[in-house]
KOLKOL-218859 format. One line per field, with one value per atom (N, C-alpha, C): residue number from 1; atom name; x, y, z. Coordinates in steps of 0.05 Angstrom, whole numbers, plus 5000, padded with zeros to 4 digits. Layout:
BEGIN
resi NUM,...
name CA,...
c1 X,...
c2 Y,...
c3 Z,...
REM end
This chain:
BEGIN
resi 1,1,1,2,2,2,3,3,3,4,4,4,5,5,5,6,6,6,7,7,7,8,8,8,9,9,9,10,10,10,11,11,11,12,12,12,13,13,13,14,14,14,15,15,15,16,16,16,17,17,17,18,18,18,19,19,19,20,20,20,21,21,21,22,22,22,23,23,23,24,24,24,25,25,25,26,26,26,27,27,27,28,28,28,29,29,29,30,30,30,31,31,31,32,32,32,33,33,33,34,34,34,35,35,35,36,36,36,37,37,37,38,38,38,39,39,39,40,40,40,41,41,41,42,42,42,43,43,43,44,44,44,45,45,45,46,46,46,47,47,47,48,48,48,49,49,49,50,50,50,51,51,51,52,52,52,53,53,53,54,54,54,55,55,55,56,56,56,57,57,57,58,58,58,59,59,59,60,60,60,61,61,61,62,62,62,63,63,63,64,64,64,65,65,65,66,66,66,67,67,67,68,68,68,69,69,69,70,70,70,71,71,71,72,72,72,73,73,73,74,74,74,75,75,75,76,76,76,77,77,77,78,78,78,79,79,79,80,80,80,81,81,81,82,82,82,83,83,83,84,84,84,85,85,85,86,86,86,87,87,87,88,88,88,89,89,89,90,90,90,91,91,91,92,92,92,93,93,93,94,94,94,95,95,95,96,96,96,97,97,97,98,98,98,99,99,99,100,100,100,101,101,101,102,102,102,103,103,103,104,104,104,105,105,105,106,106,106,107,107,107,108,108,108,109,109,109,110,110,110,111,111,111,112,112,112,113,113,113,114,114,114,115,115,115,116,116,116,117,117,117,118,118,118,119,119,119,120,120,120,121,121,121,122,122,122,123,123,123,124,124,124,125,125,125,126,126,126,127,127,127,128,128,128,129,129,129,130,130,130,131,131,131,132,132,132,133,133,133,134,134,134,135,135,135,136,136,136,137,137,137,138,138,138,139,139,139,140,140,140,141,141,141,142,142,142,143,143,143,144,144,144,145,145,145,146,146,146,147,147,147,148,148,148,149,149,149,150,150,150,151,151,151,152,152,152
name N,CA,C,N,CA,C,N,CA,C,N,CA,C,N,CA,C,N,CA,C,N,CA,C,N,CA,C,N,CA,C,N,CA,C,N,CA,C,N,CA,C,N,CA,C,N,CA,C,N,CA,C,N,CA,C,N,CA,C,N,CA,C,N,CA,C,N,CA,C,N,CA,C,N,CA,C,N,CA,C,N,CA,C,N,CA,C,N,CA,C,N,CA,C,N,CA,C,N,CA,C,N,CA,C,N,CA,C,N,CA,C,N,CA,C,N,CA,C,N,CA,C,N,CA,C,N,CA,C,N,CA,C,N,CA,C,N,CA,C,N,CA,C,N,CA,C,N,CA,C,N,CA,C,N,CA,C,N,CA,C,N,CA,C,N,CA,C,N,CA,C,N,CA,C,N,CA,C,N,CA,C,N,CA,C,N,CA,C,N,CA,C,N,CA,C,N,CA,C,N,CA,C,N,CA,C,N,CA,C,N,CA,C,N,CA,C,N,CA,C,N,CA,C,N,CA,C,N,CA,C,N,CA,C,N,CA,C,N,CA,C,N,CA,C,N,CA,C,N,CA,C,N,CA,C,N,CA,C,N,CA,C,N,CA,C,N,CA,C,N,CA,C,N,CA,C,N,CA,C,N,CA,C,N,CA,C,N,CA,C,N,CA,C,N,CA,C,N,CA,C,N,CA,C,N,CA,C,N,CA,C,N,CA,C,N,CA,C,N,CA,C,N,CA,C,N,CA,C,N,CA,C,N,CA,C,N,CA,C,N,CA,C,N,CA,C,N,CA,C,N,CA,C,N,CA,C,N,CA,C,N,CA,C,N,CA,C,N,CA,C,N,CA,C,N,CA,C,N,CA,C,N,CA,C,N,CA,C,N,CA,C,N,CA,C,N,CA,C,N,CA,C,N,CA,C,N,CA,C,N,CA,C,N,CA,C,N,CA,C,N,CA,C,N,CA,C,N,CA,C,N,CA,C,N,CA,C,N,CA,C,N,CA,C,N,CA,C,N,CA,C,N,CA,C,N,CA,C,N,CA,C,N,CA,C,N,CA,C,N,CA,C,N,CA,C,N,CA,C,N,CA,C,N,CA,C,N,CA,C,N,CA,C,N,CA,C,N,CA,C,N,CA,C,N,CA,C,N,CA,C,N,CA,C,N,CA,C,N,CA,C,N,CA,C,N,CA,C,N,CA,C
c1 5017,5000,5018,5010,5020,5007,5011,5003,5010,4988,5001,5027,5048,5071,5082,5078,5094,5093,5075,5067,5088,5099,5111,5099,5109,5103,5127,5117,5128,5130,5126,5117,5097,5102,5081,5076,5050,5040,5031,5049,5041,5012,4988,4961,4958,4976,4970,4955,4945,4932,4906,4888,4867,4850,4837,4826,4800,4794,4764,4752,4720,4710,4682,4679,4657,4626,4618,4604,4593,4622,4624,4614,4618,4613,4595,4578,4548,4531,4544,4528,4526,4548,4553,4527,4530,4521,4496,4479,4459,4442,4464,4449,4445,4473,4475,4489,4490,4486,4481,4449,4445,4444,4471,4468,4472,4468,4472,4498,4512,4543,4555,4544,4553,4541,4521,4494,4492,4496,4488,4512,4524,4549,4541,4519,4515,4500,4482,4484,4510,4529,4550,4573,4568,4590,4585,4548,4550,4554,4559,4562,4587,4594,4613,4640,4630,4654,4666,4650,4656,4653,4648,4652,4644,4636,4622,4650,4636,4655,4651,4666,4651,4655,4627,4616,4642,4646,4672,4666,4632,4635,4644,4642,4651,4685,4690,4719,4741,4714,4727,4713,4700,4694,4722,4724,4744,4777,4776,4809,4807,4779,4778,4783,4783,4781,4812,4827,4854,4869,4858,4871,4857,4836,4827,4845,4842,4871,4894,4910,4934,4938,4915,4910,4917,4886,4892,4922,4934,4959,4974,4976,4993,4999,4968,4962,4962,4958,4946,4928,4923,4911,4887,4863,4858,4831,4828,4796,4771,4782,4754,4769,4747,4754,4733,4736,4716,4706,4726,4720,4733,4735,4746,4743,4774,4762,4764,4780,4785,4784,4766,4767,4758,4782,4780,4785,4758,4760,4771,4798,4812,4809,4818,4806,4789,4765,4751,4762,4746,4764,4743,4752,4738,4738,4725,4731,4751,4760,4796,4818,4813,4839,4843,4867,4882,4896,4881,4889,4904,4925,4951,4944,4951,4942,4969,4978,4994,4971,4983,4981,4996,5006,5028,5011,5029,5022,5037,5018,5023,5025,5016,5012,5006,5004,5008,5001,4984,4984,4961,4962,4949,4918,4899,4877,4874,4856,4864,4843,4823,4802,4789,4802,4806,4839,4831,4863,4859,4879,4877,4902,4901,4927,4917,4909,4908,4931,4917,4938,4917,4936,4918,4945,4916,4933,4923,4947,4931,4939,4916,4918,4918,4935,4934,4927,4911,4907,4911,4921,4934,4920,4916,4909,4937,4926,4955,4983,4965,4974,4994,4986,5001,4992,4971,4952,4938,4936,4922,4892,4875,4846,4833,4841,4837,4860,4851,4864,4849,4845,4834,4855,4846,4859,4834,4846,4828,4851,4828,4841,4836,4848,4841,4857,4842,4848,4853,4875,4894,4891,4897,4897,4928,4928,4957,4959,4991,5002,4996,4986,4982,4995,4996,5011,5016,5050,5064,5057,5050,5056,5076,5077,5112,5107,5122,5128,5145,5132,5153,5189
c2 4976,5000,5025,5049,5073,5090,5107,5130,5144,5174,5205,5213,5200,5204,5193,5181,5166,5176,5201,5224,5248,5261,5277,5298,5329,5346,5347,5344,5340,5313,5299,5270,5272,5253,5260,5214,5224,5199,5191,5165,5158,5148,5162,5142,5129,5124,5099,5116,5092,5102,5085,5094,5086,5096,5075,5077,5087,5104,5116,5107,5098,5092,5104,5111,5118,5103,5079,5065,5079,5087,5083,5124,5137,5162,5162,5147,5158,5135,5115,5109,5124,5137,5151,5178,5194,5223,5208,5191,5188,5179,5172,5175,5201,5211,5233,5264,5260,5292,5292,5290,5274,5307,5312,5346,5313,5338,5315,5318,5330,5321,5307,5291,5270,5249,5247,5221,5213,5234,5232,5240,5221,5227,5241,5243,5251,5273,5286,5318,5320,5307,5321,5333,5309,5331,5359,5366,5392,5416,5413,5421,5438,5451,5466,5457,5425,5412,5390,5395,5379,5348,5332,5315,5306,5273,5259,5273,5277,5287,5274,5268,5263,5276,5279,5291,5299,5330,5330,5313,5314,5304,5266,5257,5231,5236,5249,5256,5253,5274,5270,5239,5222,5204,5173,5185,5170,5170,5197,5207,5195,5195,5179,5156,5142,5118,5110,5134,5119,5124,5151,5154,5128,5121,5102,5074,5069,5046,5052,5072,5075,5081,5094,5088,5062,5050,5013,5006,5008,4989,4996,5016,5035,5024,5018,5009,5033,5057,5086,5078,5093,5089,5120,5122,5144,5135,5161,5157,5182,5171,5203,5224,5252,5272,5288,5315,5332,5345,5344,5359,5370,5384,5394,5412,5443,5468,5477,5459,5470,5448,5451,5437,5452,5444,5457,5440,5440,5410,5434,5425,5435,5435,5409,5400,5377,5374,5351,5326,5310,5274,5254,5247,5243,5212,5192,5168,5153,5144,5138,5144,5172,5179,5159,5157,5150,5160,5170,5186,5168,5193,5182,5213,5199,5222,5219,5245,5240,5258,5259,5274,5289,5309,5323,5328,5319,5330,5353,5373,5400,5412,5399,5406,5377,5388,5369,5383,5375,5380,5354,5364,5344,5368,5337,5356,5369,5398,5406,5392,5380,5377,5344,5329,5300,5287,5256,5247,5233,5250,5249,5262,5260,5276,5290,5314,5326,5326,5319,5324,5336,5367,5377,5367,5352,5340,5363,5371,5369,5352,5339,5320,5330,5319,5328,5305,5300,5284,5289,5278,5283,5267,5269,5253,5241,5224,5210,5230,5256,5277,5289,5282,5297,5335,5331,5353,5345,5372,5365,5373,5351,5355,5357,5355,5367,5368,5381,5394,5397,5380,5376,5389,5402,5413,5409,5393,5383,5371,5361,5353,5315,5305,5284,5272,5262,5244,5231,5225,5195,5192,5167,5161,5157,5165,5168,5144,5142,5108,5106,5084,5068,5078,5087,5081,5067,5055,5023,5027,5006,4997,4999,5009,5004,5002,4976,4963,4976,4970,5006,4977
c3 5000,5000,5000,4986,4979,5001,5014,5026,5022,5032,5030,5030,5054,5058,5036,5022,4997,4975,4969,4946,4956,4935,4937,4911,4925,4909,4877,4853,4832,4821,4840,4831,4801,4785,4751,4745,4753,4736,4711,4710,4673,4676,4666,4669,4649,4635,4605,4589,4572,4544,4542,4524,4517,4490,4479,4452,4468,4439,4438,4412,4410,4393,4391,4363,4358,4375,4381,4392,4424,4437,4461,4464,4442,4450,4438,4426,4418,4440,4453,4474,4503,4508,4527,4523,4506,4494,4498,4489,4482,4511,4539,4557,4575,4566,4593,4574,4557,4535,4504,4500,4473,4465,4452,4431,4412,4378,4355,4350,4354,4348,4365,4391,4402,4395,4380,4380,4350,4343,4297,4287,4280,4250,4236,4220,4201,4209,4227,4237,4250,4262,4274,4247,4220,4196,4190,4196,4188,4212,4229,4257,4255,4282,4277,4280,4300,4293,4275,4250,4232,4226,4245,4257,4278,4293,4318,4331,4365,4381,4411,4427,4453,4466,4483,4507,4525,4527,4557,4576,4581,4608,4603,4579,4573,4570,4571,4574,4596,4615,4643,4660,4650,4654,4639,4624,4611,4626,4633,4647,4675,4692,4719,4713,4686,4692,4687,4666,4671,4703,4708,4742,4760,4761,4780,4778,4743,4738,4755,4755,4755,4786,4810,4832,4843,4836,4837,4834,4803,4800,4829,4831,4849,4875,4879,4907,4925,4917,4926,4952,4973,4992,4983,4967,4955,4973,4982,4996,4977,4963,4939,4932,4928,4914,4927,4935,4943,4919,4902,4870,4856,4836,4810,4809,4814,4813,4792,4772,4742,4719,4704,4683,4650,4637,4612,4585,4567,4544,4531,4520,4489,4464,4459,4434,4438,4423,4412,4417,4430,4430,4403,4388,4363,4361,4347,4346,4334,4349,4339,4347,4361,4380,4405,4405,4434,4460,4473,4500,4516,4524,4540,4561,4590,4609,4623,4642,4662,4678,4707,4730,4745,4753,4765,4792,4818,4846,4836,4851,4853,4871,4899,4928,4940,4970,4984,5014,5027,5058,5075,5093,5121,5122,5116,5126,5157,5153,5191,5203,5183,5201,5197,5177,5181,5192,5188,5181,5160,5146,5118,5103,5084,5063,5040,5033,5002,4985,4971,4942,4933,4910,4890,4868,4839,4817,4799,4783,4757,4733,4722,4706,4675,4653,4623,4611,4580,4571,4551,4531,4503,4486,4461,4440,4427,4404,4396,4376,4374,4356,4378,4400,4427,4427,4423,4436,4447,4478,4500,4493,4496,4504,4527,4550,4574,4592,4612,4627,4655,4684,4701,4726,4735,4772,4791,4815,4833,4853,4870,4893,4903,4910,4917,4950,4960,4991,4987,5009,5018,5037,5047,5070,5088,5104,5123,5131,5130,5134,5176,5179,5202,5228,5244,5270,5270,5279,5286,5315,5319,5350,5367,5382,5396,5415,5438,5446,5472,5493,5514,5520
REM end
């Protein structure tokens, strides 16, 4: 297990890569943001973005999922997120791109009023062109490594 104390400020995580497919962003859009350039190819060509696009918020659904991977592998001691004070979609994530994310700790303190550890990350996600399509700053909880027992 990883704890707070084991995060350092400048620390940068690789969150892997992952394929996007047309399928998965007109099933996504079509439950939880049916505009027609997430749902119809063919209204999304005449659109302003030329093209099917997915949903930011399927975006930042997509980037939790490589941070939650890369948590897990980690063996992160992560107890949630109070939230996201910044989030900005860049460019379009289109069907076929391949997002590669890191994370940069940017801070680091002891909550005053749990026990606990903040980290504020901010997270980048790139397409395979290596332009960033988002750009996430937030905060996330750890949990503090154990008291050892000691023995008088």
């Amino acid at each position: 297990m990883k704890y707070f104390e084991d995060i350092a400020v400048g620390d940068v995580w690789d969150l892997g890569a992952r394929a996007v497919d047309a399928r998965e962003i007109v099933a996504f859009a079509s439950q939880y943001d049916p505009q027609p350039f997430h749902t119809d190819g063919a209204a999304a060509e005449s659109s302003f973005f030329g093209g099917l696009i997915a949903s930011g918020w399927h975006t930042n659904a997509m980037v939790m999922g490589l941070l939650a991977d890369f948590i897990k592998l980690r063996g992160l001691v992560s107890m949630g997120a109070p939230g996201i004070d910044r989030c900005r979609w860049l460019v379009p994530v289109r069907p076929g791109d391949v997002l590669s994310g890191r994370a940069t700790v940017m801070a680091a303190r002891l909550s005053a009023s749990r026990p606990m550890g903040l980290i504020t990350l901010r997270t980048e996600v790139f397409n395979q062109l290596n332009a960033k399509v988002v750009q996430l700053d937030g905060v996330g909880m750890y949990g503090l490594r154990p008291a050892m027992d000691v023995a008088p």
